[in-house]
N, C-alpha and C positions, 0 to 999 in steps of 0.2 A: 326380433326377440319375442319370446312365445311365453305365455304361463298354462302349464297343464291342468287341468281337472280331474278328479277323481271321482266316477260318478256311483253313488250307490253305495260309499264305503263298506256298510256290513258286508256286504256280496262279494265285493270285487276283493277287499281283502283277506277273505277266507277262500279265494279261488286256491285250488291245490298246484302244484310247481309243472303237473300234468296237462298242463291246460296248454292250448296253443300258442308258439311264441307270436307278442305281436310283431307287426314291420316296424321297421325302426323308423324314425320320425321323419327323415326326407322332406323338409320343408323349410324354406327359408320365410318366416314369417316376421320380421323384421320391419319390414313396410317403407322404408328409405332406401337411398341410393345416390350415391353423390350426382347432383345437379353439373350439366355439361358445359354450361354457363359460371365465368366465376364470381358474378353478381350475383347469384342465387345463394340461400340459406339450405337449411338441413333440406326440404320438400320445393322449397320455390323453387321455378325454371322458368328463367326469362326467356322469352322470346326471340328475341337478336339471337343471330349467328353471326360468328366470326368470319372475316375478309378470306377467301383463299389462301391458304399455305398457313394459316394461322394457328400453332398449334398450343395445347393447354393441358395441366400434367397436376393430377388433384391426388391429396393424398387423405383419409379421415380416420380417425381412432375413435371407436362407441363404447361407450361404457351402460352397459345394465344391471340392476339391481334386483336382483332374483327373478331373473326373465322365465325360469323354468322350474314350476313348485307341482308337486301331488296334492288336492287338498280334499278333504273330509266333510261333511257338516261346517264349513265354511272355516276349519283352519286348517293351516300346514301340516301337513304327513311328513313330507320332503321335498328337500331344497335341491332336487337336482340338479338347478345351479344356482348357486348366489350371488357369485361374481362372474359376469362374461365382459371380455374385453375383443373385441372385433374389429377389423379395418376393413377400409375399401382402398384400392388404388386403381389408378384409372389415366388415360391418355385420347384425347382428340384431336380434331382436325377439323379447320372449316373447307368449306368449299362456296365457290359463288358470290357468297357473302350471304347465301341463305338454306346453306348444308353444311349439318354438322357428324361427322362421322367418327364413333371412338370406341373405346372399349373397357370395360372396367372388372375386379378382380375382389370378391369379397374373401378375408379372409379369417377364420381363427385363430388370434393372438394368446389366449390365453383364457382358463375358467375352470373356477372350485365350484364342487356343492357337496350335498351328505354320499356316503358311501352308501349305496345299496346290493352293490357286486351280492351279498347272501340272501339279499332279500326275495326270494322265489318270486314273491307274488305281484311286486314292481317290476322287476325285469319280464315276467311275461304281460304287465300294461305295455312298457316301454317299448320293449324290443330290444333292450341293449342293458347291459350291464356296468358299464361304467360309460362317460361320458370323457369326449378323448378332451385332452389338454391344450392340442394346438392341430390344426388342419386346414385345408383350404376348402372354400366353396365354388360353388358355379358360375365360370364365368361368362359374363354380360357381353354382346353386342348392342352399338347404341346408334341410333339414329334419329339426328332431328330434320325437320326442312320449317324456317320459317315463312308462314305462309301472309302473314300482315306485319312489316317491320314497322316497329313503335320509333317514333324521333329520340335519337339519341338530342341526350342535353348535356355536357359534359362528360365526368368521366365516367360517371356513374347512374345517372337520372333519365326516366327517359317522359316522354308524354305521349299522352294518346291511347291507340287503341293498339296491340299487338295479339297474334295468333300465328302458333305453329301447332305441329303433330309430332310425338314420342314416339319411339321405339325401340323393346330390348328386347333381344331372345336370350334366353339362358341356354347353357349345354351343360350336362348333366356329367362334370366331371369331378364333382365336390367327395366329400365325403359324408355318406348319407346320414350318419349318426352324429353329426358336429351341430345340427340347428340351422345352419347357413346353407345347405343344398339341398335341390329337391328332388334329386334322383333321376328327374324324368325332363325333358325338354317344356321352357314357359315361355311364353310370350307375353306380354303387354304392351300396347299402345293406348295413349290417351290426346285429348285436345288441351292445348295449353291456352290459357286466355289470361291478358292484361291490360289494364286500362292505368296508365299514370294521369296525377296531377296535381301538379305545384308539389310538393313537397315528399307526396307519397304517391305509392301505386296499391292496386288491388291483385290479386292474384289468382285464376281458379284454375283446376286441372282435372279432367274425369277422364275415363275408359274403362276399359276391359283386362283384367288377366285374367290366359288362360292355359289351365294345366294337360299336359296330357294324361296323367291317370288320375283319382281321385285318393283323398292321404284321410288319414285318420289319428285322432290321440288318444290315446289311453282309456281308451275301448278294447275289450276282447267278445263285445258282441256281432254280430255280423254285419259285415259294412254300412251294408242299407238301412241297419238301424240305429247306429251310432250319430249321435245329436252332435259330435266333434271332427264329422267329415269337412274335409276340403277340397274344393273346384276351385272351379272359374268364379271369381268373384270383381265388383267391381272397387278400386280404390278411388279414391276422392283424397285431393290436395287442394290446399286454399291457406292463404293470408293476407299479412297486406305490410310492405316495405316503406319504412321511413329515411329519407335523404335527409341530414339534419343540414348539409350545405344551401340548399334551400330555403332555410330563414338564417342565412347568416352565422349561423354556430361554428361550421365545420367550412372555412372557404376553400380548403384543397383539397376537401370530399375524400377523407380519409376512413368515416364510418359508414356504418348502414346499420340498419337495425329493423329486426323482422319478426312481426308475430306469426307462428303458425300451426294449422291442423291439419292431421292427416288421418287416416284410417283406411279402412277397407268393407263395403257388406258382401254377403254370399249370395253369389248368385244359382248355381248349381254345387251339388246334390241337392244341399238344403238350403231352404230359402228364408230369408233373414225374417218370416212371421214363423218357421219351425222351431228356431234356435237361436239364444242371442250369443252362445259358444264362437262360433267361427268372427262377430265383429269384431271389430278393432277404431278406435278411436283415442287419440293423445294428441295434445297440445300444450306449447309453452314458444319459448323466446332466443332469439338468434341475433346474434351482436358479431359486425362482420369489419376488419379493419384491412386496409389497402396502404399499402405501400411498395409505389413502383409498381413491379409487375407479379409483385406476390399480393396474394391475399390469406386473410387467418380469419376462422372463422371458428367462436365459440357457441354453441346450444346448450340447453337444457332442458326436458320434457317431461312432462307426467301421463299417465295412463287417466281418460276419463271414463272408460267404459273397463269391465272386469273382464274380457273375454279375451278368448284367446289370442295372441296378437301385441296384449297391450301390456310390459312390463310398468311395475309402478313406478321408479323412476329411470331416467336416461340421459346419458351428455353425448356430446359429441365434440372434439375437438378437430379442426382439418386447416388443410394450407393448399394452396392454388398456385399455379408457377406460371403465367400468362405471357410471356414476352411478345410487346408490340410495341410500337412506332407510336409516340406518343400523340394523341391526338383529343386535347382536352375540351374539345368544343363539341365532338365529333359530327363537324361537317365534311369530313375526307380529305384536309388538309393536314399535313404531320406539324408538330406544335411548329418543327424549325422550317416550316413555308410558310407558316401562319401567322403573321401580321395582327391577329388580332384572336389571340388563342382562347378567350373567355366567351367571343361572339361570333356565333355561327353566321358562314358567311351565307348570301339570300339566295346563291343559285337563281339571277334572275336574266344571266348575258350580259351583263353590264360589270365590267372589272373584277370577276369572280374566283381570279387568280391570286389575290391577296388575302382572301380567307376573310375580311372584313364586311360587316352587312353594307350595302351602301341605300341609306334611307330614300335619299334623294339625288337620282340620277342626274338631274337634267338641272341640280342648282337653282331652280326658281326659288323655290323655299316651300314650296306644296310636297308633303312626303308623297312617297309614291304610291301607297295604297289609298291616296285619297286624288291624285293626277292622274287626269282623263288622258294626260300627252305627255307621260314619264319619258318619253326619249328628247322633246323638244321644250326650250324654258317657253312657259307662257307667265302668267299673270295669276295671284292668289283667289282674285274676282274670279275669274274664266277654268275654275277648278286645273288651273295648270296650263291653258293649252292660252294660246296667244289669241289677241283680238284678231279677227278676218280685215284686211285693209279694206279702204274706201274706192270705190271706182272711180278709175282715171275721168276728168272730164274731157269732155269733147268739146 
């Protein structure tokens, strides 16, 4: 979701109706996309990928609050939209247990704002004269591969260090005057990074999109000198998720709760010491609840930076459809083989078909991470391993 500028108001409003039409806005500048993971909030994307055949079926409704204004001397002209309501829907698949492959579908639900249909001198900023009511945008091909799997820790928690790599191309079959498409073929990939522990995890995410032609807003001066072009620029995601099961609050790990920020700076045309127009920067709160194999997830966001990109406020409401094989521990046992569904079993050769950690192999009473002879009982003294006998006499 986008807010426009108007630059120079005596100028540009006194342009006569003779003046060149601009292109219509072709640009999805929104800056979200539903996460492929259905652990993830509005921007987080966890790392884990799903087991083989494992498929996941997301659905989101966004709400912005005048994402789309003309302004003046720093007030409103026009609200070319005041209310936009937008969804995503979207479908994956794992593979391997560390490819994720899907595809998602942004769409135009619905949006009012002032009527400028007579206004000459807005419809040649914009390029369009009214703004449509409901349309579709460009749809998403998605690809993850994780590249470092973080320890699952139940259903929902994980620890450690994870890393994978994103990727979505868009194809340009949206409708270019809706806000949601971008007329032209995009790509982005980014690096996903997480580190959990104990309670919480960290989240960050960088890369590149990149467009193939370059777009412009409400400008009718010539491309190259317009301060409101858009390329290739780099987005940036980042926050950091609360497992409240973790101390105890929540034992059947039914929430999650996630702060987070996202945006975008420019990298080509203009570079983000020309113009602070083309930033983007918003951040706020995502409270996510799990039951079964669905999930529901509410947000809510504000704009911290003025540029174009960033509406001043935003919700977003979605629902996740995950069907799998319960597996609450997740150490690759399903709950109903799992003997001991809260504790992951140790994967160490020693009775590991039960799903149960087993401390101490060998029964002497030395755990195993401190017995030098975990397969053999020895003695608490001889760090586990048995006294050497005495030589026969002769």
């Amino acid at each position: 979701m986008q807010r426009i500028f108007l630059f120079g108001s005596a100028l540009l409003l006194s342009l006569s109706a003779t003046e060149a039409m601009a292109l219509p806005p072709s640009a999805d500048l929104r800056g979200t996309f539903a996460p492929l993971h259905t652990e993830g909030g509005l921007v987080v994307e966890p790392a884990d990928s799903p087991e083989t055949g494992d498929v996941t079926g997301h659905a989101r409704l966004n709400y912005g609050y005048r994402p789309v204004v003309l302004l003046s001397d720093d007030a409103v002209n026009y609200e070319l939209i005041s209310h936009q309501f937008t969804a995503d829907v979207g479908l994956n698949v794992g593979l391997f247990g560390r490819l994720t492959l899907g595809m998602d579908l942004p769409i135009l639900v619905g949006q009012i704002g002032d009527d400028f249909s007579r206004e000459e001198e807005v419809v040649a900023l914009v390029g369009i004269d009214k703004v449509p009511l409901a349309s579709l945008g460009d749809p998403g091909l998605r690809a993850k591969v994780t590249i470092v799997k973080p320890q699952a820790v139940g259903k929902s928690s994980f620890r450690g260090f994870g890393l994978a790599a994103d990727a979505r191309i868009t194809l340009p079959l949206g409708d270019e005057g809706s806000f949601i498409a971008e007329g032209e073929v995009t790509g982005q990939g980014r690096l996903l990074a997480e580190y959990g522990f104990g309670p919480a995890s960290a989240h960050l995410s960088a890369g590149a999109k990149l467009r193939a032609e370059e777009a412009s807003f409400a400008c009718n001066a010539p491309l190259s000198s317009c301060p409101s072009r858009f390329g290739h620029e780099l987005p940036i995601y980042a926050g950091v998720s609360l497992n409240p099961s973790e101390l105890g609050i929540d034992p059947d790990e039914h929430w999650g709760l996630m702060v987070e920020a996202f945006g975008h700076l420019p990298l080509t045309p203009v570079a983000p010491t020309d113009s602070t127009l083309p930033w983007s920067l918003s951040a706020g709160a995502t409270a996510r609840y799990r039951s079964g194999d669905i999930a529901f997830v509410l947000g809510a966001y504000a704009a911290l930076l003025d540029g174009i990109g960033s509406a001043p406020f935003s919700a977003t409401l979605g629902v996740a459809f995950a069907p799998r094989e319960a597996d609450s521990d997740g150490d690759g046992l399903s709950d109903a083989q799992d003997e001991c569904v809260s504790w992951p079993e140790d994967k160490d050769g020693f009775e590991d078909g039960d799903g149960c950690p087993e401390m101490d192999n060998d029964g002497d009473g030395v755990p195993d991470a401190m017995d030098d002879c975990p397969a053999a009982a020895g003695k608490p003294g001889d760090r586990g391993c048995a006294a050497p006998s005495a030589p026969a006499a002769e």
